[in-house]
N, C-alpha and C positions, 0 to 999 in steps of 0.2 A: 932657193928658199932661204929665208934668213927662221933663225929662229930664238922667239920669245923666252928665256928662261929666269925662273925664281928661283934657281939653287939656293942662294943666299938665305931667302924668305924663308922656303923649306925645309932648312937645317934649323933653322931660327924657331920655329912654329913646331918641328917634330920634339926638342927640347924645350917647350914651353909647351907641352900637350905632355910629355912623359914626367914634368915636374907636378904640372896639376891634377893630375892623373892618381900620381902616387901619395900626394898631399889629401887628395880629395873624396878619393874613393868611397871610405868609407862614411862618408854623409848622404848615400845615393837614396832616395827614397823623400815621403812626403807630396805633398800636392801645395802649389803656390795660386795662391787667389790675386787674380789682376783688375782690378778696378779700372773700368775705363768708363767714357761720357757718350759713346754710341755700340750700337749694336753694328755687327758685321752686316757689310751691304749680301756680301755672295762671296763662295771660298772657291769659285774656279778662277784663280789669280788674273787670268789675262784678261775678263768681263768687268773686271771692278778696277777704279780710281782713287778707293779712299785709303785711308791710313789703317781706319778701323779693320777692314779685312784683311788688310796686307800684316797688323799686328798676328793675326791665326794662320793665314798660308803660306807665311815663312814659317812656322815650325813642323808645318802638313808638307811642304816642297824643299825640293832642292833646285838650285842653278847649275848650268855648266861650267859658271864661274863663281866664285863669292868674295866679299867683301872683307878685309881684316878686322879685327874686334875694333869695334873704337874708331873707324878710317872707310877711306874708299876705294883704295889700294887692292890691287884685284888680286885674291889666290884661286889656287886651284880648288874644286869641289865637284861636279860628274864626271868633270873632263881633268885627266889629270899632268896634260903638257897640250902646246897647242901651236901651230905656226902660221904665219901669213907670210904672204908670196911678195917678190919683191917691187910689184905692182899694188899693194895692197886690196887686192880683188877677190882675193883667193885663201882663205882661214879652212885650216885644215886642224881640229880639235881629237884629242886619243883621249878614249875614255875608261873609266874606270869600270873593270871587271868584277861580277860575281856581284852587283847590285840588284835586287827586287824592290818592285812596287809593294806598298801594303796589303797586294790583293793578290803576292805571289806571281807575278807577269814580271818575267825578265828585262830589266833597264839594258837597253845598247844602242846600236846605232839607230836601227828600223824607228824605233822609239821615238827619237829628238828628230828625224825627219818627219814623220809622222806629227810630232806634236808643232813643228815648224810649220809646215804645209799646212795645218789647220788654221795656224794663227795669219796665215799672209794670202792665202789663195781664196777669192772668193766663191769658188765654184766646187771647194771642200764640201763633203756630206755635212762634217761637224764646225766650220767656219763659224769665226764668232766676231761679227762686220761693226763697224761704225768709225765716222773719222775721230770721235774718241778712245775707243782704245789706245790702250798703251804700243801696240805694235806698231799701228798706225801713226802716233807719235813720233816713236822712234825712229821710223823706219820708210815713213815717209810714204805712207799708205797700203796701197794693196796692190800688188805681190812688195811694192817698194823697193829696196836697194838690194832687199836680197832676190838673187835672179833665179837660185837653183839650192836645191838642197842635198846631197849624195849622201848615200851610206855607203862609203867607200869598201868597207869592212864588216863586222859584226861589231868592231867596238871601236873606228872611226868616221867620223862622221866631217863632209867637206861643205861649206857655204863660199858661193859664186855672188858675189856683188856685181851691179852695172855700175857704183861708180867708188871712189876711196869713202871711207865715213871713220873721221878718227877716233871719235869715243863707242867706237862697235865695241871692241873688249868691256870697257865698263858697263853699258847697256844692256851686256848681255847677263852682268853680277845683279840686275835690277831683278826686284820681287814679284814684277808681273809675267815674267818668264821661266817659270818653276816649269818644272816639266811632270805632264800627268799621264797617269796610265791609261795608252789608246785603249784598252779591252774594256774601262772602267767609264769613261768618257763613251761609247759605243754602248754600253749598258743603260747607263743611266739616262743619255740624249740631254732635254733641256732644261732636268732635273738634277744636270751633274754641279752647278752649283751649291747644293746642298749636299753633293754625297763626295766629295773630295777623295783621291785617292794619289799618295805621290810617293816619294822614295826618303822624305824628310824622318825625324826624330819624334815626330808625335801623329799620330792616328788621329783621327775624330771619334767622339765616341757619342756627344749629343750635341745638338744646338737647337734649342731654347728660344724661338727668334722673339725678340726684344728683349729675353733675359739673361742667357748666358752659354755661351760653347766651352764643351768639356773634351780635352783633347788626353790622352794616354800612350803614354811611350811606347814606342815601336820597338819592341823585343829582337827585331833583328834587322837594326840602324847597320848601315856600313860603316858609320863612323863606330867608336866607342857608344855604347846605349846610354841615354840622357841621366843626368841623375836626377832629377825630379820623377815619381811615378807618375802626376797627376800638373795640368794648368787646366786651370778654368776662368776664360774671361768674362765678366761681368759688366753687365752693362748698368750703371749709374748716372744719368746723363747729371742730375747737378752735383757743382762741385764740393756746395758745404755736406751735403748728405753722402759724397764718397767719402769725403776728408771724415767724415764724425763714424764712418762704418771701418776706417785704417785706423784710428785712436780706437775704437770698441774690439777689435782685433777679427772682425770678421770678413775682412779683406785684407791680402798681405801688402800688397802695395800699389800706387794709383800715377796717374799721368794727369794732367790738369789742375793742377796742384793751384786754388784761388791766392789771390796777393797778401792778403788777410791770415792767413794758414801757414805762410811760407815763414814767417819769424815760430808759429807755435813748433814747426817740424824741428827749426833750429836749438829751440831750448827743450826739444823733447829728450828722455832718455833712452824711450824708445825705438822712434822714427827717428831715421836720418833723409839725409836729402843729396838727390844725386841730380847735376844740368845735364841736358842732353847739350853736346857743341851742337851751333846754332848754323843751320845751315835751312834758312826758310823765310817768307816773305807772308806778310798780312797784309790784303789789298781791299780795295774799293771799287768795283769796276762798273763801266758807265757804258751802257750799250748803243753802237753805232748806228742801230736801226729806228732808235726810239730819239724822236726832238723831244726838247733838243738839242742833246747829247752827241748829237752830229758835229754839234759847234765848238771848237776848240775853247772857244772863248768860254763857253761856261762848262766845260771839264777845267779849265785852269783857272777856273774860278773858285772851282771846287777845291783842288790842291792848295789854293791861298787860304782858304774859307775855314779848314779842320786842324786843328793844334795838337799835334802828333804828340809831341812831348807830355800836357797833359795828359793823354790816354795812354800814356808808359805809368804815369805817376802814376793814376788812380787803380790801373787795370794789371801790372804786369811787376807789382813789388819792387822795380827797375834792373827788373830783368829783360831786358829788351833795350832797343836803338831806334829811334826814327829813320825810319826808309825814305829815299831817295829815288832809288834803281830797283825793277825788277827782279832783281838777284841780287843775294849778300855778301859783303863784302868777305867773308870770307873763302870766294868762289875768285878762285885765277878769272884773269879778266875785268876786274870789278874796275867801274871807272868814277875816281873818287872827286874827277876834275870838275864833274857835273856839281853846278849850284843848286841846290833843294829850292821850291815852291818855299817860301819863308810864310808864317804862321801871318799873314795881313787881309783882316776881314771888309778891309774899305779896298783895298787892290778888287780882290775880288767881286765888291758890289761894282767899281768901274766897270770892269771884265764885262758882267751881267750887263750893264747899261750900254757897253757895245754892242751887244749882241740883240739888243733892243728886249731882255727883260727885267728893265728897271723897275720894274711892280715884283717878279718873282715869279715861282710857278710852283704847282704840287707834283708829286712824281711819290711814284712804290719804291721804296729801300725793303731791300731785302736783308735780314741779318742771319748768322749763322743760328741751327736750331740744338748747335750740340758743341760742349767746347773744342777745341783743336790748338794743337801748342802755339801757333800762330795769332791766333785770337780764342783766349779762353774763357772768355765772359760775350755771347756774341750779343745777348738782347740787351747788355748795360754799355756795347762800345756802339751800338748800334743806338741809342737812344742819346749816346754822348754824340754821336754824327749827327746824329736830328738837328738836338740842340745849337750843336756852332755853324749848322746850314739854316738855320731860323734866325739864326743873327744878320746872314746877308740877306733875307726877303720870301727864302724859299720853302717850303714845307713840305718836309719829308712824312710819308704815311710809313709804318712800320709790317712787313709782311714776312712772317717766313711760314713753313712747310715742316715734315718729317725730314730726316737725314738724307733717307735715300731718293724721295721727289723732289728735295731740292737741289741733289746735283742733277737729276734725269731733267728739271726745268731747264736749269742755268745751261746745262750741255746742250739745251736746245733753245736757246740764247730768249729763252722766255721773260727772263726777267729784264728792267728797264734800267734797276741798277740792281747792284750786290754785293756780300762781304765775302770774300772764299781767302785761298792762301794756299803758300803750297811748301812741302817738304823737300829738301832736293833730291835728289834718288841715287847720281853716283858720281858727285861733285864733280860734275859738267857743265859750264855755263851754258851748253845746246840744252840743257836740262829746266834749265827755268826759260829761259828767253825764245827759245824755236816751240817749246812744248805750250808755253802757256800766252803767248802773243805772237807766233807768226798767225799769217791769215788763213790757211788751210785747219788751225786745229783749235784757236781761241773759240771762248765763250760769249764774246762780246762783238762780235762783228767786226771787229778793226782790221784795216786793209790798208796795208802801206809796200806797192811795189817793190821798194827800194830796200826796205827794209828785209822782207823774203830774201830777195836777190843775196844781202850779206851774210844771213843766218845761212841759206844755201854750201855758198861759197865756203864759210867756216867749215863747215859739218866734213868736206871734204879735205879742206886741208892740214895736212897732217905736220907741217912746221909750226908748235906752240906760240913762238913770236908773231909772227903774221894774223893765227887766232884770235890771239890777247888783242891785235890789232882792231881785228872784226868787230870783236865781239865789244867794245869802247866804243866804235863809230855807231854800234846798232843802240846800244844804250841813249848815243844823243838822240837819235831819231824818236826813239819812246819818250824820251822827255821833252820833246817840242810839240811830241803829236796825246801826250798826256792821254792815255785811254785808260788809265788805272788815278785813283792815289795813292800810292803805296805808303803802306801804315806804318808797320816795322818789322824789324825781325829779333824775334826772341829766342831766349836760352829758356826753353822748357824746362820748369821743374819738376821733378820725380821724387815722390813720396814714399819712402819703405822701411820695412818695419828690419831693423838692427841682424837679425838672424838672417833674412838675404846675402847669400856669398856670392862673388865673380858677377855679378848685374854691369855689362860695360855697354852703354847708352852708346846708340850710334847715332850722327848727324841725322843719317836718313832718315830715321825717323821708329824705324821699329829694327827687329836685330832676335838674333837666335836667340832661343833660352834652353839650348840642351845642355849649356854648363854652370848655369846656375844652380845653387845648390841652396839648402837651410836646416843654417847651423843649429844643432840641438843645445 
C-alpha cells in the first residue's frame, strides 16, 4: 500500500484554524440572512442537482473529504487519513472518532457503508435511483465502479473498485455525498428530504418552501461550533428586489448580483463585493430527439447565429468570457487550440439553406425560471437568443416552468431546446464534460461512441498527461458535433454588507459558513 498524506496541509491549516480561532472568537453569535434567486429543490443532498440546495446541505452535511477554503484541493473532514492500494482498486479511509448525527446516532464505519449501499445498490430498501443522480454520474451508474463497500472496523471504512477512477478522491469532497444518519433516513422514508439530519455545523430548524430555510448551529459540531448562531436563506427569485432588500438591510448578503447594481455595490460604503473564481459554463442546448436539431447543420447554424460577446455586455457587467468549450478554461485540460463558431448571421442562414430550411422554422426555447451565476438574467438572455435566431429566419417561442419542473423536464430530455449551465464541483474536467455530455447521463440526447469511449478511458487513467491528452481530443469531438452553444463563463458577483468576516467564495459554487462571522 502506498500511502496518501497532507502533513504539510495539516500543519498549515491546524495554524491557520488556531490564529482564526483566537482572533475571532469572540464575534460568535448573530444570524446572517442570505438572499438567494430559488428556493431549495430537497435537502437529502444525493436526490438534488441544483445549486440551490447544495447552498443548505453543505452546512446540514459533512463529506469524508473536503475541499480547502477557496480551492479544490482535497483535505481531510470524516475521514481523517486514507490510503489506496497500489492497483488503485482498493481506498481504505480511517475515520474520525467520537462524531454524532444531530439526532444523537453514532458516525463510524456501519454508517458510510450504509449510506454508500443506499446510494449505488438498486435493490436497497432506501435507494435513491435514476441515471441523474449524482452517484450515478460520478460513478458510472448503479452499483458502478464501486464494487464493495466494508467496514473494516468501527472507524474504518474499505471501498473495492472494478476499475482505476482518478478523480475518486475529489468526488468523493463533492456536496452530494454528505453522509446521513441511517436511523434518520429509516424514520422519515420519502419524507427525508425535508427533514435532513447529518453531522454538519447547522441543524434545520424550518423550511418555508418557497420562502426561506432557517438552519441553527449544532451545539455539539466536532469541529470548533460555528460562529454564527443563526442562517436563514431566502429565496428572492428577482434580482433588483434582492439587491434593493441588501441596500434596505433586511438581507445580509446575496448571489446574483444584476449588471446594473454591480457599479452601485462598488461605490457603496456599505456593501462590498466579492467574485466567486469562475469555474462554470452557460449553455444552450438542442435536443437530439426533436428535428431538426438532429442536423448538425442547424445546431451550427445556431453557434454562428448568437453574439456571445454582446450578451456579456449587456447581461454580465463584463464579468464573464465567451465560451467555446464545454468546460472553462480554468479547468486542466482546457483545449484553447479550438476556433470558436465566430458571431456570422449569413454563415449561418447558408448552414439552414443546406439543410433545406431556407424559409426557417418555429421551435420552444426554453429559458432559465430563476437566476444562476452562469446566467443571471435568464428571461432577458433568453429573449436576446430569440432575437439574433429571428435574424436568420427562425422563430423562437419562449417557455419556461418553476425551478424544480424545469430541471425534472429537461432531466427527461422534455424539452426541444434550453438554457441550463453548470458549476464545477471538484475541478475535474470528468466534471463538466463525462457529467454533462457523455451519452449515458446528458439531457439532450446526444450520442457520440467515440466520444464515450475517450471520456471512459480518461476516468481511468491516472497519468495527468495522457488525461490532458483525452480530455483536448473529446473537446474536438463536441465542437464538430456542436450539441450545445456554449454561452460563457462568468465570475459570479456576491453582494455583502461590510460587517461580513472570513466569507471565502469557492469556485464550486456554494462552500461552508461555519467561519463566517459579523463584525459588530
Amino acid at each position: 500500500m502506498r500511502k496518501i498524506t497532507l502533513t504539510t496541509f495539516i500543519i498549515l491549516a491546524v495554524i491557520m484554524s488556531v490564529f482564526v480561532t483566537g482572533v475571532m472568537a469572540q464575534e460568535q453569535g448573530g444570524t446572517l440572512v442570505f438572499g438567494r434567486g430559488g428556493d431549495t429543490v430537497g435537502l437529502d443532498p444525493i436526490q438534488v442537482t441544483d445549486g440551490e440546495s447544495f447552498k443548505v446541505t453543505q452546512q446540514i452535511y459533512d463529506t469524508l473529504v473536503d475541499y480547502t477554503p477557496g480551492g479544490t484541493e482535497v483535505e481531510p473532514a470524516l475521514a481523517t487519513d486514507w490510503e489506496v492500494s497500489e492497483d488503485g482498486l482498493t481506498w481504505t479511509f480511517y475515520l474520525r472518532e467520537g462524531v454524532e448525527f444531530h439526532d444523537g446516532n453514532p458516525f463510524n464505519a456501519e454508517a458510510v457503508k450504509w449510506n454508500f449501499d443506499r446510494w449505488r445498490l438498486e435493490d436497497h430498501p432506501y435507494h435513491i435511483g435514476g441515471e441523474f443522480t449524482y452517484y450515478s454520474y460520478m460513478f458510472q451508474g448503479f452499483p458502478g465502479i464501486i464494487q464493495e463497500v466494508n467496514a473494516v472496523d468501527e472507524y474504518t471504512v474499505e471501498f473495492i473498485l472494478s476499475e482505476k477512477q482518478a478523480p475518486f478522491l475529489n468526488n468523493l469532497a463533492m456536496v452530494p455525498f454528505g453522509i446521513s444518519s441511517p436511523e434518520a433516513v429509516k424514520e422519515y422514508g420519502e419524507d427525508y428530504f425535508k427533514n435532513p439530519v447529518g453531522t454538519g455545523a447547522y441543524t434545520l430548524e424550518e423550511w418555508r418552501q418557497g420562502d426561506r430555510v432557517i438552519l441553527k448551529a449544532n451545539e455539539n459540531y466536532w469541529r470548533e461550533r460555528a460562529y454564527l448562531d443563526e442562517i436563514v436563506f431566502r429565496s428572492i427569485p428577482d434580482n433588483s428586489a434582492r439587491f434593493f432588500e441588501l441596500q434596505a438591510g433586511t438581507i445580509d448578503m446575496m448571489d446574483g448580483v444584476s449588471p446594473e447594481d454591480v457599479e452601485s455595490v462598488k461605490e457603496s460604503d456599505e456593501i462590498k463585493l466579492s467574485l466567486r473564481p469562475s469555474m462554470n459554463v452557460g449553455y444552450f442546448s438542442m435536443n437530439f430527439n426533436v428535428e431538426p436539431f438532429d442536423d448538425v447543420r442547424v445546431r451550427r447554424a445556431f453557434n454562428h447565429a448568437i453574439d456571445k460577446q454582446a450578451i456579456i455586455d449587456a447581461f454580465y457587467s463584463g464579468l464573464a468570457e465567451p465560451a467555446k468549450n464545454p468546460m472553462p478554461p480554468s479547468i486542466w485540460g482546457y483545449n484553447d487550440e479550438i476556433e470558436p463558431y465566430e458571431y456570422n448571421p449569413e454563415k449561418a442562414k447558408e448552414l439552414l439553406a443546406e439543410a433545406g430550411l431556407e424559409d426557417g422554422f418555429e421551435f420552444d426555447l426554453w429559458y432559465l425560471p430563476v437566476p444562476r451565476p452562469y446566467i443571471p438574467q435568464g428571461k432577458f438572455i433568453g429573449q436576446a437568443i430569440q432575437s439574433y435566431l429571428s435574424e436568420i429566419g427562425v422563430n423562437a417561442n419562449l417557455v419556461t416552468y418553476d425551478w424544480s419542473t424545469y430541471l425534472d423536464k429537461t432531466k427527461k430530455r422534455e424539452a426541444p431546446t434550453f438554457m441550463l449551465g453548470w458549476t464545477g464541483d471538484n475541478g475535474d474536467p470528468d466534471n463538466f464534460i463525462y457529467v454533462l455530455l457523455d451519452q449515458s447521463n446528458n439531457r439532450n440526447a446526444y450520442a457520440n461512441d467515440e466520444l464515450s469511449e475517450i471520456l471512459l478511458e480518461a476516468q481511468k487513467t491516472m497519468d495527468q498527461e495522457k488525461r490532458v491528452e483525452l480530455y483536448k481530443e473529446a473537446q474536438v469531438i463536441i465542437h464538430e458535433d456542436a450539441p450545445w452553444v456554449p454561452l460563457v463563463h462568468s465570475t459570479p458577483p456576491i453582494a455583502l454588507k461590510n460587517n461580513i468576516q472570513n466569507y471565502i467564495p469557492n469556485p464550486t459554487g456554494t462552500e461552508k459558513l461555519h467561519r463566517v462571522w459579523l463584525e459588530e
